[in-house]
C-alpha positions as CSV (number, residue, x, y, z in Angstrom):
1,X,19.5,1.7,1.5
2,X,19.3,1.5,-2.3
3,X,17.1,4.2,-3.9
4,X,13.4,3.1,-5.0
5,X,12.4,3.5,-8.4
6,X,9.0,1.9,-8.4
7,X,5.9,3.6,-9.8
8,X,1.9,3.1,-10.0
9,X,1.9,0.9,-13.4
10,X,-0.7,-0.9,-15.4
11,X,-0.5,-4.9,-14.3
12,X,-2.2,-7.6,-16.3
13,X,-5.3,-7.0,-14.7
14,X,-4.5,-4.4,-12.2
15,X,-2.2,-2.4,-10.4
16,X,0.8,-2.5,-8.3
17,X,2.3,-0.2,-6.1
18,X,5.4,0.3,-3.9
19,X,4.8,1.0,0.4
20,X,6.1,2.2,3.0
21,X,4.6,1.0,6.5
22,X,5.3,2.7,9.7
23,X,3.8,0.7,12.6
24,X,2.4,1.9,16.0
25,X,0.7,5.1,14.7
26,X,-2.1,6.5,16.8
27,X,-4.6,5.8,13.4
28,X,-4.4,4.0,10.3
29,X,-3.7,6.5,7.5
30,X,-2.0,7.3,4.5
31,X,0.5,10.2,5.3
32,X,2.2,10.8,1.7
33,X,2.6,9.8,-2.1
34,X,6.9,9.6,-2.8
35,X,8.1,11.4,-5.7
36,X,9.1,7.8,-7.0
37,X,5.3,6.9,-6.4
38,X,6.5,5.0,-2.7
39,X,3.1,5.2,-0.5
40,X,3.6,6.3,2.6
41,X,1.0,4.7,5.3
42,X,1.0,4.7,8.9
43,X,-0.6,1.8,10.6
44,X,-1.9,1.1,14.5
45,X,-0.4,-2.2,14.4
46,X,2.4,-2.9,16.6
47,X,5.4,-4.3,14.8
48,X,5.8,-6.5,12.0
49,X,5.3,-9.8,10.2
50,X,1.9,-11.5,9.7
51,X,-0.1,-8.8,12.1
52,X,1.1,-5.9,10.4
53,X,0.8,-7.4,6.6
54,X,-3.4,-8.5,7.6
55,X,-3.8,-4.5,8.8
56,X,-2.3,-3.3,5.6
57,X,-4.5,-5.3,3.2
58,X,-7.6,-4.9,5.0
59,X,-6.6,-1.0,5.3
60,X,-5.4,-0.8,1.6
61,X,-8.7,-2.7,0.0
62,X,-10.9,0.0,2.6
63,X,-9.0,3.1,0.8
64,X,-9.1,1.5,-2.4
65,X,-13.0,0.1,-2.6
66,X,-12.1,-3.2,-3.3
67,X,-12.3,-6.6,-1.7
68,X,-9.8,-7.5,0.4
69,X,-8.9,-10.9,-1.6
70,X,-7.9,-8.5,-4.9
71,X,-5.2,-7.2,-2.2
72,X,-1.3,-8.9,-2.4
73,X,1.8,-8.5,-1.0
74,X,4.1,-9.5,-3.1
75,X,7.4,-8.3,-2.3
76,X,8.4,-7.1,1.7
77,X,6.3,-9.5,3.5
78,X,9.0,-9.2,6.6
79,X,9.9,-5.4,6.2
80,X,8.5,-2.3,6.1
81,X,9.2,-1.5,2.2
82,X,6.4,-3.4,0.3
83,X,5.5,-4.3,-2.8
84,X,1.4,-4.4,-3.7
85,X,-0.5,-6.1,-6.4
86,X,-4.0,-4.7,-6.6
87,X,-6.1,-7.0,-9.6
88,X,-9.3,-5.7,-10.9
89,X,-8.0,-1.9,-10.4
90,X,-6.5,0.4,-13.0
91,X,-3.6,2.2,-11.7
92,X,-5.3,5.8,-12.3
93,X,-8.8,5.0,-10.2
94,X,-5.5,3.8,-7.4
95,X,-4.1,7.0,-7.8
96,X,-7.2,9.1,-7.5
97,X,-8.2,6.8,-4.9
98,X,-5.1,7.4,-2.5
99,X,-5.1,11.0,-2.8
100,X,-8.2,11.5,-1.8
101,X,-7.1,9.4,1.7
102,X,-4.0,11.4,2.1
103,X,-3.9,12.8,5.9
């Protein structure tokens, strides 16, 4: 696998971030920030595609104190490395907010 490079950065009008997913944990959590900023979260849901992306949004925008509608994949919708676009959200509040959730 190609080594990630992607980093919290300032969007137009909010933030994106790289994740990892790891399905069938026993709780929803996020277990580690990358030293290339990659997110780390475990989900319950079993699997991939469709199931696991609607977990990981609702999941995200509960961490992050936003709605879940501000909330995009926008790269990795079939895999477990994603991409994330978070509007409305500057990238440090994300930060702050994710560190605070980390298990």
């Amino acid at each position: 696998m190609a080594e990630r490079n992607f980093r919290l950065h300032d969007g137009k009008r909010g933030a994106a971030l790289a994740v990892r997913v790891t399905p069938r944990a026993s709780q929803n959590e996020i277990t580690e920030i990358q030293g290339d900023g990659t997110v780390k979260v475990r989900l319950t849901a079993s699997g991939g595609g469709a199931d696991l992306n609607k977990v990981l949004v609702k999941f995200l925008a509960e961490v992050l104190g936003v709605a879940a509608n501000k909330v995009d994949i926008v790269a990795g919708e079939n895999g477990n490395d994603k991409l994330i676009s978070i509007m409305d959200i500057e990238n440090d509040e994300v930060h702050k907010r994710l560190v605070a959730h980390l298990s």
